[in-house]
C-alpha positions as CSV (number, residue, x, y, z in Angstrom):
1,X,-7.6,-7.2,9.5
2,X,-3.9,-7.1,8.5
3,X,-3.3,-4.3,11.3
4,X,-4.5,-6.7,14.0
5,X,-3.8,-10.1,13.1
6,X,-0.9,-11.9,14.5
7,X,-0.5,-14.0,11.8
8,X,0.6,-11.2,9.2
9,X,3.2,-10.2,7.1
10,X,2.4,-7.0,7.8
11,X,2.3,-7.5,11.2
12,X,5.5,-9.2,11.5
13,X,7.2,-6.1,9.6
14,X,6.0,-4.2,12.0
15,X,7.5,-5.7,15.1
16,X,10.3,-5.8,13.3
17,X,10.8,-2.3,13.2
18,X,9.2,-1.9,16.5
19,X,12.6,-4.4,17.3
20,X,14.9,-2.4,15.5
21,X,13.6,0.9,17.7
22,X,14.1,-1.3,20.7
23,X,17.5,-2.2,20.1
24,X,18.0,1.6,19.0
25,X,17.6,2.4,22.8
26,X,19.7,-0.2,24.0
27,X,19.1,-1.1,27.1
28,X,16.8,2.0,28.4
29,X,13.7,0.2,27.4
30,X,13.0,-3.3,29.3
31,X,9.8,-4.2,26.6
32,X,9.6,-6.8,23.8
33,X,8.8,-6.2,20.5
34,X,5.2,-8.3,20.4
35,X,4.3,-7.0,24.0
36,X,4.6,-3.2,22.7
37,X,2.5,-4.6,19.2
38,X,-0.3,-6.0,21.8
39,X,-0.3,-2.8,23.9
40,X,-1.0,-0.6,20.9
41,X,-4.2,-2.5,19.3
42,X,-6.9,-0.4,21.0
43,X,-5.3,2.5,19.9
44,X,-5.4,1.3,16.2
45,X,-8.2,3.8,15.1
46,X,-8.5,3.5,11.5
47,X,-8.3,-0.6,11.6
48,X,-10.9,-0.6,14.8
49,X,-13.3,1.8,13.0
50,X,-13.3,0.1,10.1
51,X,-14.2,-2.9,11.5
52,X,-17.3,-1.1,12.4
53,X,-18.0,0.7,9.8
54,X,-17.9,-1.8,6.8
55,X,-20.4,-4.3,8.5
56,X,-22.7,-0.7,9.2
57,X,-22.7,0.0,6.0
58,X,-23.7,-3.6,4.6
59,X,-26.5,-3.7,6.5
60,X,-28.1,-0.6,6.4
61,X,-26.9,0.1,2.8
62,X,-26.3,3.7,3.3
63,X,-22.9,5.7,2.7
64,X,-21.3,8.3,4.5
65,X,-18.9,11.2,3.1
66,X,-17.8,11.7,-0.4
67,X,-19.6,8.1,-1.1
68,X,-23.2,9.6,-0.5
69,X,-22.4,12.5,-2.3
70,X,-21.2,10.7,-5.4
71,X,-24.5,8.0,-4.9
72,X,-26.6,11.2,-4.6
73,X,-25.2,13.0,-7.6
74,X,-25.5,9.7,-10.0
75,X,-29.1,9.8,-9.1
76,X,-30.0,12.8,-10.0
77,X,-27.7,12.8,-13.2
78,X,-29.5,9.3,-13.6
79,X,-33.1,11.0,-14.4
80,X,-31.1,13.6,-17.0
81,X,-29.4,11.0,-19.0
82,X,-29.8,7.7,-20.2
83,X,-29.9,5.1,-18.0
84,X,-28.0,2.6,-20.1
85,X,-24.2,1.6,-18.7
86,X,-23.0,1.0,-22.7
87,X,-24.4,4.9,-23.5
88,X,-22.5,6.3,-20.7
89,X,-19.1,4.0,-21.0
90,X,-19.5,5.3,-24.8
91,X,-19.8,8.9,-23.6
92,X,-16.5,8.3,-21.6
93,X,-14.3,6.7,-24.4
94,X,-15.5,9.4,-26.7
95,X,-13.9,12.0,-23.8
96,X,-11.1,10.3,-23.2
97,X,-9.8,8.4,-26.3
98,X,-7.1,5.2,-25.3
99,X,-3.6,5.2,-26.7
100,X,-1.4,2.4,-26.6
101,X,1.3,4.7,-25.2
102,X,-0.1,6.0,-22.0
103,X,0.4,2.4,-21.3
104,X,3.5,1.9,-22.3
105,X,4.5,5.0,-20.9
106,X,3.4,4.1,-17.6
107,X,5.4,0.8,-17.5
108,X,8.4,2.4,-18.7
109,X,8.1,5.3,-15.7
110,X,7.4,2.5,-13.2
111,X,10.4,0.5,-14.3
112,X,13.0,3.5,-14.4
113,X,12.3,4.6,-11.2
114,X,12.4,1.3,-9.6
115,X,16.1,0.9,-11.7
116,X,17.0,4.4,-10.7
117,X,15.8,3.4,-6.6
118,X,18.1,0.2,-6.9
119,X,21.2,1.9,-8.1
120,X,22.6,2.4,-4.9
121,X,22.4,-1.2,-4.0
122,X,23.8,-2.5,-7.0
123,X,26.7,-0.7,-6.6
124,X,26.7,-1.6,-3.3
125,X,26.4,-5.5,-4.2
126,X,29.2,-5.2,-6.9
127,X,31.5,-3.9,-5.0
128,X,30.7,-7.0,-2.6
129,X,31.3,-9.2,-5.5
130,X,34.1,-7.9,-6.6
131,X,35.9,-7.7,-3.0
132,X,35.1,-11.1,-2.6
133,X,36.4,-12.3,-5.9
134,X,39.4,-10.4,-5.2
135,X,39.8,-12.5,-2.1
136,X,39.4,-15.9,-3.4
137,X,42.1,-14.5,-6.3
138,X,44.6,-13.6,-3.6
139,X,44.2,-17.0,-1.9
140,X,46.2,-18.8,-3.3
């Protein structure tokens, strides 16, 4: 519903850059950002079909795709094994022990790169700073 709705931040990033491309052209293009935005809804495939889809599959309960096959191969795993959820999430963390680290590990990775992606601007915003206290210095 994001794709379509007016009242989106989504949607109002997206005419945003839809703007930005505008104003790229200058003045070859005579269009406005939320005309162009309204002009491509029918052509908003995956949104449209999904808005088809979900309720189809409510109602009739069935699944299409990798879903079925996945729905189809618990069932007939279902009448090897034990039917019990607890058995099954047991088998699992037997598999695949937990370790404190791969959590840990994960946050670290997430933060570094997010550091490592915002180098740029703080260098960018320090040398702002320090322009502008060099400024009010001078002043006087």
């Amino acid at each position: 519903m994001a794709g379509l709705s007016l009242l989106s931040t989504w949607v109002a990033v997206e005419i945003e850059y839809v703007q930005e491309g505008i104003e790229t052209l200058g003045a070859a293009i005579d269009w406005k950002a939320i005309d162009l935005f309204v002009f491509s809804i029918p052509y908003r495939f995956y949104v449209l079909t999904s808005l088809v889809l979900i309720p189809m599959i409510a109602l009739t309960g069935r699944d299409f795709g990798p879903m079925l096959r996945a729905e189809r191969r618990r069932l007939r795993e279902s009448h090897k094994s034990s039917d019990d959820p607890a058995a099954l999430l047991d088998k699992v963390s037997r598999e695949m022990p937990a370790h404190w680290y791969n959590a840990v590990l994960l946050i670290v990775v997430t933060l570094g790169v997010v550091m490592w992606l915002l180098l740029p601007l703080q260098a960018v915003a320090l040398i702002a700073l320090l322009a502008i206290v060099g400024q009010k210095v001078e002043a006087p």
